[in-house]
N, CA, C and O atoms as CSV, one atom per row, in Angstrom:
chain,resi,resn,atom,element,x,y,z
A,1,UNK,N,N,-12.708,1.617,-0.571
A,1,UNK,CA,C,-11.449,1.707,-1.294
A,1,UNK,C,C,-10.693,0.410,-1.066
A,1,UNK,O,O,-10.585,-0.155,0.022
A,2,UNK,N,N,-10.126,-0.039,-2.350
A,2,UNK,CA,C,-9.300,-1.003,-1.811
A,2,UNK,C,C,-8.052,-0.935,-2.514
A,2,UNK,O,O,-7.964,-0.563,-3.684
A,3,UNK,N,N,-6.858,-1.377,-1.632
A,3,UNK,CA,C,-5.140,-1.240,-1.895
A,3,UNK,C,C,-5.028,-2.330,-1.550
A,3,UNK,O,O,-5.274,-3.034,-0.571
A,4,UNK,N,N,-4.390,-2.420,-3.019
A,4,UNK,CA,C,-3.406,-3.906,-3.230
A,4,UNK,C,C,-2.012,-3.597,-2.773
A,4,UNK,O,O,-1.636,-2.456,-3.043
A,5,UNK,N,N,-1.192,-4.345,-2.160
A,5,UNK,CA,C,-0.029,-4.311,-2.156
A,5,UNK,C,C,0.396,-6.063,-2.218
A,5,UNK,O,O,-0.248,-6.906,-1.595
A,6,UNK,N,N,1.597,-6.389,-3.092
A,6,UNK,CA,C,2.035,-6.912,-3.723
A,6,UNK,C,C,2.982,-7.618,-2.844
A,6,UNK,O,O,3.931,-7.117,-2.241
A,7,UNK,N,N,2.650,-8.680,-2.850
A,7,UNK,CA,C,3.961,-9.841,-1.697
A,7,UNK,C,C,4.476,-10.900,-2.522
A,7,UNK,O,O,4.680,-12.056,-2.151
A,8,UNK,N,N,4.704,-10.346,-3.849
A,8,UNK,CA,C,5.590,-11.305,-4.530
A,8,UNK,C,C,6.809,-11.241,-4.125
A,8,UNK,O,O,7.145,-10.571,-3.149
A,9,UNK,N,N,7.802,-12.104,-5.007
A,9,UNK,CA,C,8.845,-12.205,-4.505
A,9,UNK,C,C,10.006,-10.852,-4.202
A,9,UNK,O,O,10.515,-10.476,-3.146
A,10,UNK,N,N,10.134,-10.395,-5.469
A,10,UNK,CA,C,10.538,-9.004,-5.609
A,10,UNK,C,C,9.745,-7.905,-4.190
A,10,UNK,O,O,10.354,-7.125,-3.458
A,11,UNK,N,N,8.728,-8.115,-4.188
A,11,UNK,CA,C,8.125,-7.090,-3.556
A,11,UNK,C,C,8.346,-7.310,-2.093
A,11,UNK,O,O,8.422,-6.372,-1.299
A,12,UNK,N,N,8.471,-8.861,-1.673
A,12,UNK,CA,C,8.831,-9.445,-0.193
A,12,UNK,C,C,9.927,-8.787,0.217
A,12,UNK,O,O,9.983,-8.171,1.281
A,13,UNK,N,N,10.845,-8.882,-0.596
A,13,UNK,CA,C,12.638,-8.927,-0.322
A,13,UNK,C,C,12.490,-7.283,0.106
A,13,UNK,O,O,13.192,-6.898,1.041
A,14,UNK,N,N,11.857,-6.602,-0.364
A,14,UNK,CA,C,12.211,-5.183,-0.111
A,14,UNK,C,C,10.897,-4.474,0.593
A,14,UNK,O,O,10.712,-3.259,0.531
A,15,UNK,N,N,10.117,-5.275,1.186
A,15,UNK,CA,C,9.590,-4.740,2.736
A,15,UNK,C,C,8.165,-5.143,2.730
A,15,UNK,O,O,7.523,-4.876,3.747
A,16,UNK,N,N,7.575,-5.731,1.769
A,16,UNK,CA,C,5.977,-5.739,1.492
A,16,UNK,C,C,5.236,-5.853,2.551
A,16,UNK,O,O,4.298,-5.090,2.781
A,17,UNK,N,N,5.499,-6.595,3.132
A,17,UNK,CA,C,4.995,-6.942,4.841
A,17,UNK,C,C,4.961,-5.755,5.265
A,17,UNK,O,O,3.901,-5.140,5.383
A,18,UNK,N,N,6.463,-5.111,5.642
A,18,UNK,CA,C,6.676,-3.605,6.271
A,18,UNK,C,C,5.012,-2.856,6.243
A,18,UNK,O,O,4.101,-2.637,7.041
A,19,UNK,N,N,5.383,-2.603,4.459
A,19,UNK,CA,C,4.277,-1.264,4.126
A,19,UNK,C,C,2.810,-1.930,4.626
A,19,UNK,O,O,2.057,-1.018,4.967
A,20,UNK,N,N,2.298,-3.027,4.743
A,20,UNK,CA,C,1.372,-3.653,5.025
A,20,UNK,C,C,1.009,-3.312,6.342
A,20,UNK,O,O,-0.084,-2.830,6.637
A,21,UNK,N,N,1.999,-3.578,7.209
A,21,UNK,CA,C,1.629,-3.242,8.301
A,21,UNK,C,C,1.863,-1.724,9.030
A,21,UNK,O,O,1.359,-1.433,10.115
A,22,UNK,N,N,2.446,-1.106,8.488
A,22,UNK,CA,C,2.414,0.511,8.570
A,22,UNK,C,C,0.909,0.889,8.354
A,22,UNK,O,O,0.175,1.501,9.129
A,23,UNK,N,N,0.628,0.388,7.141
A,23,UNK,CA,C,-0.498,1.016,6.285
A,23,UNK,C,C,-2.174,0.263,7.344
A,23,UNK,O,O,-3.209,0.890,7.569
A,24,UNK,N,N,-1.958,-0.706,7.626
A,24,UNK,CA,C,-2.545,-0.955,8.509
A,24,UNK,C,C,-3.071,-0.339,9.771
A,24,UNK,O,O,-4.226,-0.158,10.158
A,25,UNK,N,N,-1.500,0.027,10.492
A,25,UNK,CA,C,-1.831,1.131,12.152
A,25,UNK,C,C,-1.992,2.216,11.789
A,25,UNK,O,O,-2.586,2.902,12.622
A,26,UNK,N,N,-1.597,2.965,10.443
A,26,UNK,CA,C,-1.973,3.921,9.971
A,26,UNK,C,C,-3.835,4.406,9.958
A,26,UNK,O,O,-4.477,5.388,10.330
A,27,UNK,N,N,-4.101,3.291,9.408
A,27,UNK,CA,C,-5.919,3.306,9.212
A,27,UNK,C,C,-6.265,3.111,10.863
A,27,UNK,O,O,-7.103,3.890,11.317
A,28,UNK,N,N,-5.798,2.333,11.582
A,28,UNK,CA,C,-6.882,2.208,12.805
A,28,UNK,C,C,-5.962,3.439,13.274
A,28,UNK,O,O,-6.582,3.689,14.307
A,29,UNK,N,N,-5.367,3.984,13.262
A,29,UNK,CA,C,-4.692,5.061,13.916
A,29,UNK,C,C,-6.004,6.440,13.861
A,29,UNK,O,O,-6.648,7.045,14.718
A,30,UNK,N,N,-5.938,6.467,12.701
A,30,UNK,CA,C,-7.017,7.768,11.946
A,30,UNK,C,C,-8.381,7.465,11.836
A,30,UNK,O,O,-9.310,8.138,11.390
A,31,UNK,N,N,-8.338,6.104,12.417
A,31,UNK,CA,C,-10.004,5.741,12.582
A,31,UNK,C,C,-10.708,5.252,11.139
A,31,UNK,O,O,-11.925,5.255,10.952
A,32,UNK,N,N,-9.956,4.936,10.403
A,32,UNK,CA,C,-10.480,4.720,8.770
A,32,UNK,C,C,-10.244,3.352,8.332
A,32,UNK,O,O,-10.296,3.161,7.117
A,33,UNK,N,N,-9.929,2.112,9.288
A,33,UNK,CA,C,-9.866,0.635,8.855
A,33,UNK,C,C,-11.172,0.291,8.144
A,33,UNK,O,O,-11.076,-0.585,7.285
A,34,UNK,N,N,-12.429,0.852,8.360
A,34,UNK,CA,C,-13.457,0.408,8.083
A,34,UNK,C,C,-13.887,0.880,6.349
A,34,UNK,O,O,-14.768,0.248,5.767
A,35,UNK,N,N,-13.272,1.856,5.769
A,35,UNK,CA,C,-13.259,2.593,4.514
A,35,UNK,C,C,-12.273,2.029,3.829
A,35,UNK,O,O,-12.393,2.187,2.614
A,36,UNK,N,N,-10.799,1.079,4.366
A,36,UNK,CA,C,-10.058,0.809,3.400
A,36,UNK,C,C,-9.617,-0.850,3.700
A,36,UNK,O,O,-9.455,-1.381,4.799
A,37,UNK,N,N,-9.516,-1.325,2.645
A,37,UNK,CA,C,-9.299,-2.671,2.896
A,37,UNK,C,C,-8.420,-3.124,1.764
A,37,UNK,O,O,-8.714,-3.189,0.570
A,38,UNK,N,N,-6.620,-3.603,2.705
A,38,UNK,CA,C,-5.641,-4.102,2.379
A,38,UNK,C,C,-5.835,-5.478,1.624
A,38,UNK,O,O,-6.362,-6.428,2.202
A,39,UNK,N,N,-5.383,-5.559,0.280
A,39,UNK,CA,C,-5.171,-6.534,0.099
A,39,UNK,C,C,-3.739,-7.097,-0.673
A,39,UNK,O,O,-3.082,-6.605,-1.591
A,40,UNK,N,N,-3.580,-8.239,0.053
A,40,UNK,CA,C,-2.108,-8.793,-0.440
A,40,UNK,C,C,-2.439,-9.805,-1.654
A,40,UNK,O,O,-3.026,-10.886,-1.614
A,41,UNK,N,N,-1.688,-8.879,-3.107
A,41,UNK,CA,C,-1.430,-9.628,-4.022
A,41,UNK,C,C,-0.449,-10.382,-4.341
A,41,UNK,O,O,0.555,-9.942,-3.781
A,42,UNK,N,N,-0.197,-11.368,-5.002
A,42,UNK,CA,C,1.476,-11.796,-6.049
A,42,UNK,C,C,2.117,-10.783,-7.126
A,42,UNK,O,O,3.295,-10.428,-7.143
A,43,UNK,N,N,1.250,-10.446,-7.892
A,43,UNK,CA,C,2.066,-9.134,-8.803
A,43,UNK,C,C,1.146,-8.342,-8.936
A,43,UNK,O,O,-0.021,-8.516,-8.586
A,44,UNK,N,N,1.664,-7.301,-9.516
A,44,UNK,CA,C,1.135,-6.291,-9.749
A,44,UNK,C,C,1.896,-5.683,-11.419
A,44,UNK,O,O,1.585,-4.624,-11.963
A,45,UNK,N,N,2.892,-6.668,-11.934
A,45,UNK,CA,C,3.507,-6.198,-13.017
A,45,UNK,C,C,4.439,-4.770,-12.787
A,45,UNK,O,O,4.426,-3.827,-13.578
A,46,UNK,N,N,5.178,-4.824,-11.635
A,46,UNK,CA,C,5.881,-3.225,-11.465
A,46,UNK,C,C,7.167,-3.711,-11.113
A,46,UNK,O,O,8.016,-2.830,-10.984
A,47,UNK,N,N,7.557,-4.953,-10.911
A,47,UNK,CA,C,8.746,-6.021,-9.590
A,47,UNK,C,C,9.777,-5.312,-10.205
A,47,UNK,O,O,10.855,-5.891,-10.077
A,48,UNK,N,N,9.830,-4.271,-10.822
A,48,UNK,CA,C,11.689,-2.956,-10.634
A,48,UNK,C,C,11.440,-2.270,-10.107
A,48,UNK,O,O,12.441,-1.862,-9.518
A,49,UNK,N,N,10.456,-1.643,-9.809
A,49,UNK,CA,C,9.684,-0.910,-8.620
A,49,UNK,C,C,9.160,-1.563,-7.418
A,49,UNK,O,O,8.023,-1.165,-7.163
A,50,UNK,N,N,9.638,-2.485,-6.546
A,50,UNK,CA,C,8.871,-3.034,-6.106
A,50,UNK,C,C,9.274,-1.737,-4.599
A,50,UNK,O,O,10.131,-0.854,-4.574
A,51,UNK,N,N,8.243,-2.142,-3.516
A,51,UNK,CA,C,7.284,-2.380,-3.301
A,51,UNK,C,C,5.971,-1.602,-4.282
A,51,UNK,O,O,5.762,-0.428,-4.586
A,52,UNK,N,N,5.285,-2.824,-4.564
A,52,UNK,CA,C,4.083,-2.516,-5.600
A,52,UNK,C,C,2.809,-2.301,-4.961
A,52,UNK,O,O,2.346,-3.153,-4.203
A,53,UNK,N,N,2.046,-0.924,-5.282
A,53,UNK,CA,C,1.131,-0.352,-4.573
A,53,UNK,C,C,-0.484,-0.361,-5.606
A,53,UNK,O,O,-0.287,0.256,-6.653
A,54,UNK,N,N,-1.231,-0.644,-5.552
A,54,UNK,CA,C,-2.211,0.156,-6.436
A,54,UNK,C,C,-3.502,0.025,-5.746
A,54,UNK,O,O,-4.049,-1.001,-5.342
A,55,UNK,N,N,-4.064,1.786,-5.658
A,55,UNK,CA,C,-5.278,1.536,-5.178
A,55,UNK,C,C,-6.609,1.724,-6.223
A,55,UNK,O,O,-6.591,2.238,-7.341
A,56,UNK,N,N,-7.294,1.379,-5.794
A,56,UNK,CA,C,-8.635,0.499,-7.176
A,56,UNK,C,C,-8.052,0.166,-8.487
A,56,UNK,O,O,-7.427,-0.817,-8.883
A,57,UNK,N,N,-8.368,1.078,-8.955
A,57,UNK,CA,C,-7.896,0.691,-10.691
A,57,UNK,C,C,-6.768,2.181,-10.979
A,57,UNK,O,O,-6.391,2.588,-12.078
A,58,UNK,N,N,-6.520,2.605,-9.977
A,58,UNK,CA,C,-5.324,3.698,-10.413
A,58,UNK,C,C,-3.963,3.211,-10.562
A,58,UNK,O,O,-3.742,2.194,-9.905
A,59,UNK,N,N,-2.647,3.815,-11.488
A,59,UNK,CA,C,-1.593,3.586,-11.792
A,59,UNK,C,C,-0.678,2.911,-10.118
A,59,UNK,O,O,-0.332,3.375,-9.032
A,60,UNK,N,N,-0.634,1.645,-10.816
A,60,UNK,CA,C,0.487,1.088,-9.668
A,60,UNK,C,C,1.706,1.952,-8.956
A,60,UNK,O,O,2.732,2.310,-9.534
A,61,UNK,N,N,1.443,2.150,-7.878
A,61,UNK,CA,C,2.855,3.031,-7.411
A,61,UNK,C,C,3.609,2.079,-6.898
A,61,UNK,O,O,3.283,0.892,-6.883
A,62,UNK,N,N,4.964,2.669,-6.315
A,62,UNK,CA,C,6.319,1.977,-6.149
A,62,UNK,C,C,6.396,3.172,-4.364
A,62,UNK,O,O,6.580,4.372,-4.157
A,63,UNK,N,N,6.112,1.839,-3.398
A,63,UNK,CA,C,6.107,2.659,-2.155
A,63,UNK,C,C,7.178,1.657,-1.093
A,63,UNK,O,O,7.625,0.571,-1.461
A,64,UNK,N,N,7.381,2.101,-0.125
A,64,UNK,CA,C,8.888,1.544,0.815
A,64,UNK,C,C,8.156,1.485,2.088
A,64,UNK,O,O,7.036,1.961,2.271
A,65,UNK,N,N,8.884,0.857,2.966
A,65,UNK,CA,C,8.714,1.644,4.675
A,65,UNK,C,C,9.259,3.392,4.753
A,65,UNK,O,O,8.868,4.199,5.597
A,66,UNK,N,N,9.930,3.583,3.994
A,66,UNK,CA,C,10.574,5.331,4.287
A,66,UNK,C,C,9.321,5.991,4.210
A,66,UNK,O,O,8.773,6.640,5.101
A,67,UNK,N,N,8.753,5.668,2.572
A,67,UNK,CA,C,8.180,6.596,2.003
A,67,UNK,C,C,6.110,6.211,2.285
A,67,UNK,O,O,5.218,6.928,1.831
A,68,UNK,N,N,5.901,4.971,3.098
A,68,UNK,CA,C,4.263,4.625,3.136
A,68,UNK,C,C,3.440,5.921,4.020
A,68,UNK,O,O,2.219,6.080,4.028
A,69,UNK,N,N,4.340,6.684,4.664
A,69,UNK,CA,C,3.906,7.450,5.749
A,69,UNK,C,C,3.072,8.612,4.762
A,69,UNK,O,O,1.967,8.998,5.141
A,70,UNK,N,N,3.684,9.156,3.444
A,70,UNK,CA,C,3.612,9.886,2.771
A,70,UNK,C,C,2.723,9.686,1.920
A,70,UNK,O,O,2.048,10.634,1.517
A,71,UNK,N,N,2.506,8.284,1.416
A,71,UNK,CA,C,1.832,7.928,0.534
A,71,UNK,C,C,0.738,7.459,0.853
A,71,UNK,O,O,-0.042,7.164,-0.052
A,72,UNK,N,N,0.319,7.228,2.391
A,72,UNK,CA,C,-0.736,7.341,3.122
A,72,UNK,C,C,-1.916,8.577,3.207
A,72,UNK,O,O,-3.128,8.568,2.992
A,73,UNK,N,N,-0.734,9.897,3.727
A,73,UNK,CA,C,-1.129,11.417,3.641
A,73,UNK,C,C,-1.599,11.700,2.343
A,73,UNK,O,O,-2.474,12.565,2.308
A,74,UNK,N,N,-1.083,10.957,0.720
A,74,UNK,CA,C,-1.191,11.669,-0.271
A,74,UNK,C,C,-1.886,11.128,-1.040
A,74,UNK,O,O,-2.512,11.765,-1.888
A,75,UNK,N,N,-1.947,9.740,-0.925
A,75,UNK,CA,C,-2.422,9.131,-1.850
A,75,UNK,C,C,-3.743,8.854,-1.020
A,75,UNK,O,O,-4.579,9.582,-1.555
A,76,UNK,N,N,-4.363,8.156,0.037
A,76,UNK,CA,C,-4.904,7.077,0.399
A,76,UNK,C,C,-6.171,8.613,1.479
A,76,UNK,O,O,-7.392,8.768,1.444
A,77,UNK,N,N,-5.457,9.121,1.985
A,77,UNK,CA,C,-6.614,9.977,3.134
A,77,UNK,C,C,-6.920,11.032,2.420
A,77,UNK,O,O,-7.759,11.730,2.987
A,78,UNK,N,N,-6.497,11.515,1.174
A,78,UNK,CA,C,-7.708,12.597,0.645
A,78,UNK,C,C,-8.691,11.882,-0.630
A,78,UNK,O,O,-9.417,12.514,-1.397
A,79,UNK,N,N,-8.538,10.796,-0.613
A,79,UNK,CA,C,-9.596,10.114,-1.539
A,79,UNK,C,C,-10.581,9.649,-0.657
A,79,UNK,O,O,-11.451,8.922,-1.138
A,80,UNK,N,N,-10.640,10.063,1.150
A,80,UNK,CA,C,-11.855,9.377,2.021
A,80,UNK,C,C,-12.367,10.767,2.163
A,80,UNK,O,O,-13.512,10.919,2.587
A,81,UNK,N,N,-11.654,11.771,1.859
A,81,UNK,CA,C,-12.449,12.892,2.659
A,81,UNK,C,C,-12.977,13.536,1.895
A,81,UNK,O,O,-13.670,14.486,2.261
C-alpha cells in the first residue's frame, strides 16, 4: 500500500509533517511499516482541504494531527487485514 501525503505549501502550514510522522509511529507501533510506505508529495490538487491524504489511487482525503489517529483505524489498517 502506498499513502501519499502532500507537503506542499498549503498542506505544510497546517501540519503535513505532523500527520507524517504520527502515521509513521503508528505503523511501527502495530508492526505494519513493512506493508505501508509513506510518501511525501507537492500536491495532490485538494490545498482547501489541506492536509492532503491519498492512498493508491483512492479519493484524496483531507486529514489533521486531531483526526490521523482515526484515519489510520479507518482508512489505512482494515485494507491490511
Amino acid at each position: 500500500m502506498k499513502v501519499k501525503v502532500c507537503i506542499g505549501s498549503a498542506c505544510h502550514v497546517k501540519g503535513s509533517y505532523n500527520v507524517i510522522n504520527r502515521l509513521q509511529h503508528l505503523l511501527e507501533e502495530n508492526q505494519l511499516s513493512g506493508q505501508v510506505e509513506i510518501e511525501p508529495v507537492f500536491c495532490l490538487g485538494n490545498c482547501v482541504n489541506a492536509v492532503s491524504v491519498q492512498i493508491d489511487d483512492l479519493p484524496v482525503q483531507s486529514v489533521s494531527k486531531e483526526t490521523v489517529d482515526a484515519f489510520f483505524e479507518q482508512s489505512i489498517r482494515p485494507r491490511l487485514t
